[in-house]
PAVEX-327412 format. One line per field, with one value per residue (C-alpha): x, y, z; residue in one letter. Coordinates in steps of 0.25 Angstrom, whole numbers. Layout:
REM PAVEX-327412
u	X|...
v	Y|...
w	Z|...
residuo	a|...
This chain:
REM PAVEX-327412
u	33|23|11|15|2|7|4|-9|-17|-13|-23|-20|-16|-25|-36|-29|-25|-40|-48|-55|-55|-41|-30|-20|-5|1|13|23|36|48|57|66|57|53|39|32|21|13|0|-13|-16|-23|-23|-30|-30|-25|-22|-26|-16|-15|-9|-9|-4|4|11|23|18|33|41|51|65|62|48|40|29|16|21|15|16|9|10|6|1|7|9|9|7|17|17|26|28|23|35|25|24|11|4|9|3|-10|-12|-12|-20|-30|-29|-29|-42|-48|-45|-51|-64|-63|-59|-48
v	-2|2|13|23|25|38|45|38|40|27|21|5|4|-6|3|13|4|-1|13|15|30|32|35|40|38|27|30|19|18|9|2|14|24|32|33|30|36|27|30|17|10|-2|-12|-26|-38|-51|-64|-57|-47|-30|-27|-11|-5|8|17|27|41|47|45|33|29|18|18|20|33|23|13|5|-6|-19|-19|-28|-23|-31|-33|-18|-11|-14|-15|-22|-22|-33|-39|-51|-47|-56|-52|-35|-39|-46|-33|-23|-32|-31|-16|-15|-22|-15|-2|-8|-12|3|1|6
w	27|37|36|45|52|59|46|41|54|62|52|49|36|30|33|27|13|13|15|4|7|12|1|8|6|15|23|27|33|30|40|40|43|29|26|11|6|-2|-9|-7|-20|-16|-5|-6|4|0|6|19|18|12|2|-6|-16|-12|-20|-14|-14|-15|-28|-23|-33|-39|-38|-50|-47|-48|-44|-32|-21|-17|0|11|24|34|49|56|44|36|21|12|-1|-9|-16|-21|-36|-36|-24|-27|-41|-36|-28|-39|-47|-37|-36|-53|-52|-40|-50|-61|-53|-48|-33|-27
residuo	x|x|x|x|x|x|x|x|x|x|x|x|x|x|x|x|x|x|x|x|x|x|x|x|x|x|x|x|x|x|x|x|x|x|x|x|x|x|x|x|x|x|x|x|x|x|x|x|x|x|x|x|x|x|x|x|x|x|x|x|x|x|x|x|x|x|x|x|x|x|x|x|x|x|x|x|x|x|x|x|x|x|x|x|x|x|x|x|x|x|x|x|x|x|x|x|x|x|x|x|x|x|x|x
């Protein structure tokens, strides 16, 4: 999927995901065109690459209502979801113990 800057301010989107400040909802768009809403969780570098934590604003079938994604920002970006179950699980373990340390 890739942030669709034309609605966040042309702003790029690690600056966006790592702004303290700034908690407003990411807005991406798939290959065919339909934009999700997604609300910021976390995002974290690793092995010299971002990942975050999203979570879909809009109730989607299928999809549990607290549920949450592990993404990686990649080349132009684009951010795909992490299908690692070790590295998605490294992410929010980092992000649980960021919590519990009282970060965000």
């Amino acid at each position: 999927m890739e942030f669709n800057r034309d609605n966040d301010g042309g702003c790029d989107l690690a600056e966006v995901l790592f702004d303290k400040d700034d908690s407003s909802d990411i807005v991406l768009v798939n290959g065919k065109g339909r934009e999700a809403t997604f609300r910021q969780i976390y995002a974290t570098v690793a092995g010299g690459k971002v990942y975050c934590i999203l979570a879909p604003v809009e109730d989607v079938e299928g999809i549990a209502e607290d549920e949450a994604f592990v993404f990686e920002l990649g080349e132009g970006q684009t951010l795909t979801v992490v299908r690692d179950a070790e590295m998605s699980g490294a992410v929010f373990s980092e992000y649980y113990r960021a919590i519990a340390e009282g970060g965000k």
